[in-house]
C-alpha positions in Angstrom: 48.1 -4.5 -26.3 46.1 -7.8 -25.9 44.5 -6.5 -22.8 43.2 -3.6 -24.6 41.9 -5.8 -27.3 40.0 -8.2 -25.2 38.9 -5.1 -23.3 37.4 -3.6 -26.1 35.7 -6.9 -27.3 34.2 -7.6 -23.9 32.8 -4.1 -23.7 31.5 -4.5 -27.2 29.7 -7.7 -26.4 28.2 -6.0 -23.2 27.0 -3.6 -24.7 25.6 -6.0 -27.4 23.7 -7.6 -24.9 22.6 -5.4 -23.1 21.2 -3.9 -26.1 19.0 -7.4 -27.6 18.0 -7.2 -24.0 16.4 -3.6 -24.4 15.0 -4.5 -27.8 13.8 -8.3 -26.9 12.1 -6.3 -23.6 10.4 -3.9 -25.7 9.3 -6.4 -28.4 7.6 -8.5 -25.9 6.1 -5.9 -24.1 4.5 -4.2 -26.8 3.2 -7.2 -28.1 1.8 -8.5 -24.5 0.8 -5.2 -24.0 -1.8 -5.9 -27.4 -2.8 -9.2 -26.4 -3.9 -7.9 -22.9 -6.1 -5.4 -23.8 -9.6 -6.1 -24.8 -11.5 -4.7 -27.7 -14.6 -3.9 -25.7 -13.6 -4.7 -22.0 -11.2 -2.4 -19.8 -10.3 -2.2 -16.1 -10.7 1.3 -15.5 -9.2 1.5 -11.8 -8.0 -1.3 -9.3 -8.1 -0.7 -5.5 -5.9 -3.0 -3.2 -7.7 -3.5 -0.4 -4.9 -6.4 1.4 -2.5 -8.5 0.5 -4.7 -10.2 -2.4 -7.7 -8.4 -2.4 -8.8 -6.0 -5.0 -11.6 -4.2 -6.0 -11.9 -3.3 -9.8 -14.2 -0.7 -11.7 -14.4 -2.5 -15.2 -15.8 -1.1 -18.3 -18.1 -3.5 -19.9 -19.5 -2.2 -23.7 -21.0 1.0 -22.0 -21.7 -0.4 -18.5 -19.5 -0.2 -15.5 -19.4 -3.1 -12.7 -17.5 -3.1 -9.9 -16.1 -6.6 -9.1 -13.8 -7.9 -6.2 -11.2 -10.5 -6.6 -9.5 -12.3 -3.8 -7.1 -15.4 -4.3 -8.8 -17.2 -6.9 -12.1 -16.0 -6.5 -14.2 -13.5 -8.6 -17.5 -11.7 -7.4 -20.0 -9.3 -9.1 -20.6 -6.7 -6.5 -22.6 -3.9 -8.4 -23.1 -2.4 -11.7 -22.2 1.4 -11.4 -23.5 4.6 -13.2 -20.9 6.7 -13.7 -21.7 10.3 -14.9 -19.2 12.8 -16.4 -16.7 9.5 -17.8 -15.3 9.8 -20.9 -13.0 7.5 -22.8 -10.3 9.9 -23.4 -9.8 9.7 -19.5 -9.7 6.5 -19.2 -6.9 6.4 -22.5 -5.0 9.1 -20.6 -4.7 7.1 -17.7 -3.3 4.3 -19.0 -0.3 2.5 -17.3 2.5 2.7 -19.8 5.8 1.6 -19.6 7.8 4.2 -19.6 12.0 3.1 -19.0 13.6 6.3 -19.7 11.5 8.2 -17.4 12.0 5.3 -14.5 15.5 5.1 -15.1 16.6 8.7 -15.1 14.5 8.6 -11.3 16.6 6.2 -10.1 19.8 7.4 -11.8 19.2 10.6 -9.8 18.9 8.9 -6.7 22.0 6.9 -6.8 24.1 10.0 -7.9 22.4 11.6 -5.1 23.4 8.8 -2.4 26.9 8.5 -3.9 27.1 11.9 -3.0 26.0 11.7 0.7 28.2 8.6 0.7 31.4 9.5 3.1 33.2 6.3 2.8 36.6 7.7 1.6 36.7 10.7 3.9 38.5 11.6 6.5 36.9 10.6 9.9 35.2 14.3 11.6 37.7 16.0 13.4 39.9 15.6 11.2 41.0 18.0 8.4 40.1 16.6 5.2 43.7 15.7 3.2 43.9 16.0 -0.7 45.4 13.1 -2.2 44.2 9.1 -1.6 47.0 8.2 0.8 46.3 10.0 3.9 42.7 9.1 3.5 43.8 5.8 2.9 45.5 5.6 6.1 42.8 6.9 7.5 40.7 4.4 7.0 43.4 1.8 7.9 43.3 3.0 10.9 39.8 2.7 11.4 40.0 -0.8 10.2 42.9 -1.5 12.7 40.3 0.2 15.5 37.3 -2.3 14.5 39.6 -5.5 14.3 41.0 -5.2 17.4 37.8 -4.5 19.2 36.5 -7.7 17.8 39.8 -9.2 19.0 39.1 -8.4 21.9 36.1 -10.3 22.5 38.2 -13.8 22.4 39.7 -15.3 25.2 43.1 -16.8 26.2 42.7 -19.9 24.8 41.3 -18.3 21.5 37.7 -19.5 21.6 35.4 -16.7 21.3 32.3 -15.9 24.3 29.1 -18.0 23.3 25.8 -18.7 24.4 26.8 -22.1 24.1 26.9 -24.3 27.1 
């Protein structure tokens, strides 16, 4: 009966956690999120062009100049006309955070590699058993198989092959 207790408990701390987590990550993304972006000044697209060099298309009021950063430096390389641009692109566009829709891709991909996942069947060849004890001994046996091949790199004396001389 304790066990269950203390079960329940920890699973309602978890989740506890885990939940001001979620809300503590949102808060402070949202409100980065506000401080980051400028009233009159946006970067409309970045372009990585190596390991730390970037070119970025940034609105400035209504112009559009296209600067390139690398390590710590900043350079002006042109002011660009841009026809056909409008600000509803550009707010469209926008990198947002979305969790749920990043989670539930890589939810799918785990249940999909758990399902490719063979470790507890029976080896090919072999008619696959219902029940866990056959395909435990199963892979006891395959366990047994690797063990003794590494066994059987050692020597007489019970010092294993090196490179050491």
């Amino acid at each position: 009966m304790e066990t269950f207790i203390s079960a329940v408990m920890f699973t309602v701390v978890f989740g506890s956690v885990l939940f001001l987590a979620y809300v503590t990550t949102k808060f402070i993304g949202t409100r980065t999120n506000k401080i980051v972006k400028g009233k009159y000044i946006k970067i409309i697209e970045t372009v990585n062009l190596g390991f730390d060099s970037r070119l970025h298309l940034v609105k400035a009021g209504e112009e559009f100049v296209l600067i390139s950063t690398c390590g710590k430096n900043v350079q002006m390389l042109a002011k660009v006309k841009l026809e056909g641009y409008y600000s509803d692109e550009a707010e469209e566009t926008e990198n947002d955070f979305k969790f749920r829709e990043i989670f539930s891709k890589y939810a799918q991909g785990f249940s999909k590699k758990m399902e490719g996942m063979s470790f507890f069947k029976a080896e090919s060849g072999e008619k696959e058993q219902t029940g866990s004890v056959p395909v435990f001994n199963t892979n006891l046996n395959r366990l047994k198989k690797i063990t003794a091949s590494i066994a059987s790199y050692k020597t007489e004396d019970g010092e294993e092959y090196t490179n050491e001389n």
